[in-house]
C-alpha positions, 0 to 999 in steps of 0.5 A: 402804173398797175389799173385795176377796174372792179365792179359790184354784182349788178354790173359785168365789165366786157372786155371792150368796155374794160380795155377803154377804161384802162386806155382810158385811165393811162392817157388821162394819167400820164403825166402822173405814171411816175409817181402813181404806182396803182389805181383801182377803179370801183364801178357800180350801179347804185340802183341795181336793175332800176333806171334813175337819174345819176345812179352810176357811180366811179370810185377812183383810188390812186395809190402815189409813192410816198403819200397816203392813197387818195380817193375821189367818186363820181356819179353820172347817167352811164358809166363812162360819164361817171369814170371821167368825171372821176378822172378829174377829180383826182386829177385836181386832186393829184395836181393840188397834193403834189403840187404842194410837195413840189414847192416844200 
């Protein structure tokens, strides 16, 4: 499973920051590895320099073999809260497409 993390122009990814979201995604998606073959995690600040409630936002995109790419997001406070609560969804939602797959 290849992870690639992107972010937009008001946010830089430090290297401590992107090794725990790639350690990060791997664990939370383990027991998907063999059937994902790619994630891209988008990571942005919505509100730029500002500070607002809710503005960080994590796009998830989860290429699996043999089904189209499925994509979730989350906004969040920070970061970190935003890339988990985006590993969720696409963890429900991986668990309800191949879920399906597996009982046709």
């Amino acid at each position: 499973m290849i992870i690639q993390l992107n972010s937009d122009k008001n946010l830089t990814i430090h290297e401590a920051f992107r090794t725990q979201l790639q350690d990060m995604l791997k664990d939370e998606l383990d027991r998907y590895s063999e059937q994902i073959t790619r994630v891209e995690a988008h990571l942005s600040d919505e509100n730029g320099q500002k500070n607002a409630v809710n503005d960080k936002r994590c796009l998830l995109e989860a290429r699996v073999q043999g089904l189209s790419p499925i994509a979730v997001s989350h906004m969040a406070n920070n970061h970190e809260q935003a890339v988990m609560g985006a590993i969720e969804k696409l963890k429900a939602s991986l668990e309800s497409k191949l879920g399906r797959i597996q009982t046709h």
